[in-house]
C-alpha positions in Angstrom: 17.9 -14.0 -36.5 14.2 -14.5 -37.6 14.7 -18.2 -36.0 15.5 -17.0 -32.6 12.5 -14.2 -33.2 10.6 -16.9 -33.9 10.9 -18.7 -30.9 10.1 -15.8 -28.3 7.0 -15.3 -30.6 6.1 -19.1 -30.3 7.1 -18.6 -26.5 5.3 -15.7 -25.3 2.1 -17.2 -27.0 2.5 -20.5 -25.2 2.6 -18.3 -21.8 -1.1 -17.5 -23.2 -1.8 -20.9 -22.8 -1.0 -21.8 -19.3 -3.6 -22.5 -17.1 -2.0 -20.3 -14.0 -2.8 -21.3 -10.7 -4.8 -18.8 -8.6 -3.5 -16.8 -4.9 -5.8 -19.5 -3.0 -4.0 -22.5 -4.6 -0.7 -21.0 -4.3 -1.4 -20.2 -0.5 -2.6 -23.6 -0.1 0.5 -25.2 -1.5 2.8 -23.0 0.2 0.8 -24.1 3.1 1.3 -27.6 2.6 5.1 -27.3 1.7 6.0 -25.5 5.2 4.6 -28.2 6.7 6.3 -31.4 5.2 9.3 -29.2 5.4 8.3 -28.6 9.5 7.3 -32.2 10.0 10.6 -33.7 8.0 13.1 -31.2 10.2 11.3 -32.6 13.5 11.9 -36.0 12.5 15.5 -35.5 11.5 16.3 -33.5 14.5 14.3 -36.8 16.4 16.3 -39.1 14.6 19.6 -37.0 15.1 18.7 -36.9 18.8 18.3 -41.1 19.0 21.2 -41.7 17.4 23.7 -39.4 19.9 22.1 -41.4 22.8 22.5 -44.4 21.7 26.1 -43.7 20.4 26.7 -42.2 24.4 26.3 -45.4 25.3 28.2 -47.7 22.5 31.1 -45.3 23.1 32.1 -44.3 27.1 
């Protein structure tokens, strides 16, 4: 028992440690995420789009 106390002590003072990011940086890469995710959906929806026309005309 003192073991598993002894590791949410160890724990909760490691939390003290991290350097947390702050609202601007999260914004900003929340920002950046949306777009890759944006950009990557266009291209497979592109891609997806390519590959039914030229398929249309392989198969009659």
């Amino acid at each position: 028992m003192n073991a598993l106390i002894q590791y949410f002590r160890d724990a909760r003072a490691e939390l003290g440690r991290v350097s947390w990011p702050t609202r601007p940086q999260v914004l900003e890469g929340t920002q950046a995420v949306l777009v890759f995710v944006i950009a990557l959906t266009l291209t497979v929806y592109l891609l997806d789009l390519a590959f039914q026309a030229l398929i249309r005309l392989v198969l009659p």
